[in-house]
N, C-alpha and C positions, 0 to 999 in steps of 0.2 A: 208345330206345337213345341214348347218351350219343355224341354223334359230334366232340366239343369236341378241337381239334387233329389228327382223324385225317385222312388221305388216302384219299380215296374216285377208283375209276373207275368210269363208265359205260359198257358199249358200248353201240351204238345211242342216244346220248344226248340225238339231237335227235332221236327218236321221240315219238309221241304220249304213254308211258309215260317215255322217259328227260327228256324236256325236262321234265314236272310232278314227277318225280323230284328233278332238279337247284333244280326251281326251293323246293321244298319243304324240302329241306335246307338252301338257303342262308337260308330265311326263319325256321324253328327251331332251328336247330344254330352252331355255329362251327368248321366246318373248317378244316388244314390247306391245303388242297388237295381242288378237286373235277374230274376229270379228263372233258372230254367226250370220250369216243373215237365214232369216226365218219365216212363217206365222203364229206359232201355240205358243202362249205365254204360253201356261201351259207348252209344254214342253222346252220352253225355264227356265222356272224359274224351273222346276224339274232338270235339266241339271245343272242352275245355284247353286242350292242346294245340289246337289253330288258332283260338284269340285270345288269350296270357290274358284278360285282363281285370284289373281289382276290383273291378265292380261287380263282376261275374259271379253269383252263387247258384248253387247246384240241388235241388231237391228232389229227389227218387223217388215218383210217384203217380195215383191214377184214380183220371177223375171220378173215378166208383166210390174211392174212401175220404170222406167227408170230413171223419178227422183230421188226416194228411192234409188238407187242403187249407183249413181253417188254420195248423202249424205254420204250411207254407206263405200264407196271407197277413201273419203278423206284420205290422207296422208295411202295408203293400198300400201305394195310392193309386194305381193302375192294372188292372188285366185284360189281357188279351188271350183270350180262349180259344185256340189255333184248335185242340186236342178232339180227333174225332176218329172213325172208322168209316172209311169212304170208299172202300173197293164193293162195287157195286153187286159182283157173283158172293163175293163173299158174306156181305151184310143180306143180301136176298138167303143163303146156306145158316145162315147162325145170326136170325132175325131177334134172339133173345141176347145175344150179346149188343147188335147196332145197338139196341134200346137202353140197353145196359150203360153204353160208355155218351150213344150222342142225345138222350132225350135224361137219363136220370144222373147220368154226367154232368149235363146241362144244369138239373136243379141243386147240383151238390156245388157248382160251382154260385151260382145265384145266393145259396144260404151263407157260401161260409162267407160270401164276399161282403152281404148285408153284418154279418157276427161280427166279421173281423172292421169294421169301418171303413170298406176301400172304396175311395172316390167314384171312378167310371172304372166300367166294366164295358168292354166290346166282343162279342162271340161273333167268329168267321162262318156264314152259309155260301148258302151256293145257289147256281140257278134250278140246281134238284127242284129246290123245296115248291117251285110254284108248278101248281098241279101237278104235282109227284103222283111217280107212274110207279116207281121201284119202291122199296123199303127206306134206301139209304136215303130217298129224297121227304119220305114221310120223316121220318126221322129228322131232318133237318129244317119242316114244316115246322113240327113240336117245337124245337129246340128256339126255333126265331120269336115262336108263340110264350114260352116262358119270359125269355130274357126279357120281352116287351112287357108283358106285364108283370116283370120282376120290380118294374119300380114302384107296381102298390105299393111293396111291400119297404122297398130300400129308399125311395125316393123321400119318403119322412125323418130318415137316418139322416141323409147325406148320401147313399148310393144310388146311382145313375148306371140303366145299361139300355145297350142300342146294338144293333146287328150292321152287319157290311153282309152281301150280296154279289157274287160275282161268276162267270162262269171259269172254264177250264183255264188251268194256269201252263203257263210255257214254262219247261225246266221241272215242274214237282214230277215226284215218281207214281201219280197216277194220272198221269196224261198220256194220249197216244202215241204220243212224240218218239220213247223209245221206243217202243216194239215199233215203228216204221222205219227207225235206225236200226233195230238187231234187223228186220226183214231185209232191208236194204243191200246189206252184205252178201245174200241169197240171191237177189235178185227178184223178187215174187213179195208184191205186199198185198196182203188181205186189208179188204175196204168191208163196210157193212152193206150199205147203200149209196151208190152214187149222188142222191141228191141232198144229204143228209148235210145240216151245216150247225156251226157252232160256235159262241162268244169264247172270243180270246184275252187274256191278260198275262201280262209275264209278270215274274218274284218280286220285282223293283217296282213294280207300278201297284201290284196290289199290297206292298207294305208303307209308301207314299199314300198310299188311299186308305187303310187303314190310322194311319197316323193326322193324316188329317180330319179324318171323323172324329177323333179320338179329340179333336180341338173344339169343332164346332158340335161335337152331339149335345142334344140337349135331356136326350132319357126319354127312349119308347118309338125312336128314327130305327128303319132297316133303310139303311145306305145304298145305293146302287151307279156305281159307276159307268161313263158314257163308255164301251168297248167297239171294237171293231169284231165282223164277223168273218169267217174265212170257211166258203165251199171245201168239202174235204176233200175235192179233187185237186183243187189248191193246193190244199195244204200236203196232199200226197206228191206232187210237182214240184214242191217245195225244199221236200224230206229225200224224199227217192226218185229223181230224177231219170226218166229210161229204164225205170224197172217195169215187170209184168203188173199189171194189175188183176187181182181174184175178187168176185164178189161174194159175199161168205154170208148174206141175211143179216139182216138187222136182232140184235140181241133181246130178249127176253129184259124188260125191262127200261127198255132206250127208247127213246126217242127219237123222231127224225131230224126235228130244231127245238131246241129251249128257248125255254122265256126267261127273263129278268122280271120281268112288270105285266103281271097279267090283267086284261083288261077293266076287272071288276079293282083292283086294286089301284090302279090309274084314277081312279072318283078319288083318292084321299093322297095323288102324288103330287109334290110339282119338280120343277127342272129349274137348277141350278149350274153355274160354269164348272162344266164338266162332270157332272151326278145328276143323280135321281134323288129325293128324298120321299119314303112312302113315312106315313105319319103315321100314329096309333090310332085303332077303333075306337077304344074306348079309352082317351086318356082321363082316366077320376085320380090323378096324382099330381095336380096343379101343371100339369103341361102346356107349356106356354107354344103355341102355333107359330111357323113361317111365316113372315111379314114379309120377307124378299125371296125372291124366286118368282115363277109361274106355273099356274094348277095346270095342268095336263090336258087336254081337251078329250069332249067323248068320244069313247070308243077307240082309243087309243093302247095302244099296247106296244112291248119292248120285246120284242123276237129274235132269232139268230137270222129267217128268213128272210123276214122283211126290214131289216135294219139298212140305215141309208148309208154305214158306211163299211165296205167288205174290204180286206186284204188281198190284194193282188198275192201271186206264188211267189214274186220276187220282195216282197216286204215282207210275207211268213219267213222267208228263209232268214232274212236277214237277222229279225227277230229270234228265230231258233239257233241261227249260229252265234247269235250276239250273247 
């Protein structure tokens, strides 16, 4: 996508997904204006101290205040709504905050985005949300269910928003990644369950895929990228090599494999090079359907278990060291 003079905001900007976001745009594109929005000033000015550069603006703030947001959106043609609370004990502990920041976050960004005139709007989910088992994954249920039909409401405006889908990311800070590195040191890494697997994407691939939805969305798509899966004995082989293995029980809230594309949702998918596109239930806001691509066949569904393509221990590594 051509992002040559536009005005892009992030929220959550200086997350593990919005800072490589930022930083990826400023290194191929020529924006207008790139907006970090965001609560944590130190890492806004540590961010601002690593890439000098003039395009770069800084706004202090959180997706709960509406006002702020509707400020931060002046003259904005783009947003990408990175900003969430995704530690899964802890959204399960303080279930009135997750809701707070990833479901009425979510509407606060949808209104000021409709108020303020901003072109496409894209909110990041995850593989939580399909038959979410935890809090943080219902949360992210809601959150995909707004944006989609946010375009009743913006799609008469000019605004357009569509969701991306993906699972665990290699490199952010809530992935298992470290703690199999801090264990690693010890020697002794705790697994949940041995047969337990999981979609992988790393920083680069999911702001590449982000950026390309951002081209082709049409208003009321949740995106869903082709991923690789990786057994987490794998992916322990990978990390910590010749260390002891513990088995510690599968957590309160977890799953043994996630889905991308659950099978009742596969009736309104089809498959594209290299993505999924699930379409809206109900589009009554002139949504113009897929004419290319291919619908999905029945009974078909996007798993970690049963995906046809798994990472070997020596491609996670590689991936994790890369």
């Amino acid at each position: 996508m051509d992002l040559t003079d536009a005005s892009l905001l992030v929220t959550g900007g200086t997350g593990s997904f919005g800072s490589r976001f930022v930083q990826a745009v400023l290194a191929g594109h020529r924006p207008r204006r790139l907006i970090v929005f965001s609560r944590d000033e130190l890492k806004q000015s540590e961010l601002a101290a690593r890439l000098q550069h003039p395009a770069l603006r800084f706004f202090l703030g959180d997706v709960r205040d509406r006002e702020r947001l509707v400020r931060a959106m002046h003259d904005v043609d783009i947003v990408v709504h990175a900003a969430a609370l995704k530690q899964i004990p802890a959204c399960e502990y303080n279930p009135f905050e997750a809701i707070q920041t990833n479901v009425m976050g979510g509407k606060n960004v949808i209104d000021a985005a409709i108020d303020c005139g901003v072109g496409r709007v894209i909110a990041l989910s995850s593989d939580k949300a399909v038959n979410p088992l935890n809090l943080y994954g219902a949360t992210k249920l809601c959150a995909e269910k707004l944006f989609v039909q946010g375009n009743s409401y913006g799609f008469p405006r000019g605004t357009r928003f569509s969701c991306v889908r993906y699972g665990n990311v290699i490199g952010s800070r809530g992935s298992v990644i470290p703690l199999f590195k801090e264990q690693r040191a010890r020697g002794l890494v705790t697994v949940t369950d041995p047969k337990m697997t999981r979609f992988w994407i790393t920083l680069d691939q999911g702001v590449a895929f982000v950026l390309r939805c951002l081209d082709v969305m049409r208003g009321g798509e949740i995106f869903v990228p082709k991923l690789p899966s990786t057994h987490i004995m794998d992916l322990v082989e990978a990390v910590a090599p010749a260390c002891r293995t513990e088995f510690v029980g599968i957590r309160p809230g977890e799953k043994l494999h996630e889905v991308l594309i659950s099978e009742d949702e596969a009736r309104q998918s089809l498959e594209l090079d290299g993505m999924y596109v699930i379409e809206p239930v109900l589009p009554r806001w002139g949504y113009e359907p897929w004419k290319d691509g291919t619908r999905l066949p029945a009974g078909f569904s996007y798993a970690s278990d049963t995906n046809d393509h798994f990472l070997s221990p020596a491609e996670m590594r590689s991936l994790v060291d890369g």
